[in-house]
N, C-alpha and C positions, 0 to 999 in steps of 0.2 A: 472586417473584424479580424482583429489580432485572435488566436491561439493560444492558451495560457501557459509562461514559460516558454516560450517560442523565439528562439533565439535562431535566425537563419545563417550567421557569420558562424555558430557554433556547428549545427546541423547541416551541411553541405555535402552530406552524400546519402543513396538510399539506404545503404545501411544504419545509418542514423537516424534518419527517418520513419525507418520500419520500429527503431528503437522504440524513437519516442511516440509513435502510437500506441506501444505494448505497454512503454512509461501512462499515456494519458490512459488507458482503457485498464489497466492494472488500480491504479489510484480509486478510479470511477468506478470500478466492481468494489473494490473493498471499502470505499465508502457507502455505498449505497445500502452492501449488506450489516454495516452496522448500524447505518441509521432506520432499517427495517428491524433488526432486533431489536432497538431501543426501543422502537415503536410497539413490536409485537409481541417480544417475548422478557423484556426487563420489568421488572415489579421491585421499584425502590422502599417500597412499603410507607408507613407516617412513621416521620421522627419529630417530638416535640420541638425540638430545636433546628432550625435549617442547618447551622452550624454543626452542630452532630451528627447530622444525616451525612454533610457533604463528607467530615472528616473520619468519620466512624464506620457508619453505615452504607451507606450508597456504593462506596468500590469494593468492601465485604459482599453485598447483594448481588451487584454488577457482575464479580467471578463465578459469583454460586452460582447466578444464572447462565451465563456463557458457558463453563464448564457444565454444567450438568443438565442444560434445556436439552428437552426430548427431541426438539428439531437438532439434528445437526447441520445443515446446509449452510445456516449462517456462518460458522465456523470454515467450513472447507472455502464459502467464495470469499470468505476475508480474508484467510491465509492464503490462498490463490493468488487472488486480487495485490496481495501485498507481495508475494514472490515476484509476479509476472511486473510488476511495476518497478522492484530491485532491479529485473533482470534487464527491463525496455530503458532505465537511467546507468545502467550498464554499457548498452551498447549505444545509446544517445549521450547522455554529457559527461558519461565515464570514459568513453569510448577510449578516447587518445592516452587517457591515465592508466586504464587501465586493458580492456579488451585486446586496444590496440598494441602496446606494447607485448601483449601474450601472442598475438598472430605472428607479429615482426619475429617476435624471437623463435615458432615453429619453422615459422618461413624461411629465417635467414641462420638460424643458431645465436643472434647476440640480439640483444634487448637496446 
């Protein structure tokens, strides 16, 4: 079984490596915690119209409820979740763009 996004010519060292598990387990927290608030704590209410729920009402709902549900955990592991995933595609396939050039240049003084 392949690994999703799993590029090994790209990923060849552990540092990379380590990236992209913090990338895969970053993704997979913050999805999971929104699709348990959707589950748990979103209430789109009835809209006559499907049409106007989707364009009206439903991402009006959607904020009120995210912003202001009494649970906040949702919140903290999505924002988590979504950091720790910037930062594991940072040190995975940003690496050499970006990471890498920032090390070279402590390291050595030129970029």
């Amino acid at each position: 079984m392949r690994l999703p996004l799993y590029n090994a010519a790209r990923i060849n060292s552990p540092g990379k490596r380590l990236g992209y598990v913090a990338f895969v387990t970053g993704i997979a927290s913050a999805s999971v915690s929104l699709a348990l608030f959707l589950i748990g704590e979103f209430h789109p209410g009835y809209w006559g119209n499907v049409w106007e729920g989707v364009f009206f009402g439903w991402p009006q709902q959607f904020w009120r409820d995210w912003n202001y549900s009494s649970n906040a955990e949702y919140r903290r592991f999505c924002y988590g979740g979504a950091g720790i995933g910037i930062l594991g595609w940072l040190f995975s396939y940003g690496y050499d763009a970006t990471m890498g050039r920032l090390v070279r240049w402590v390291r050595t003084g030129s970029a």
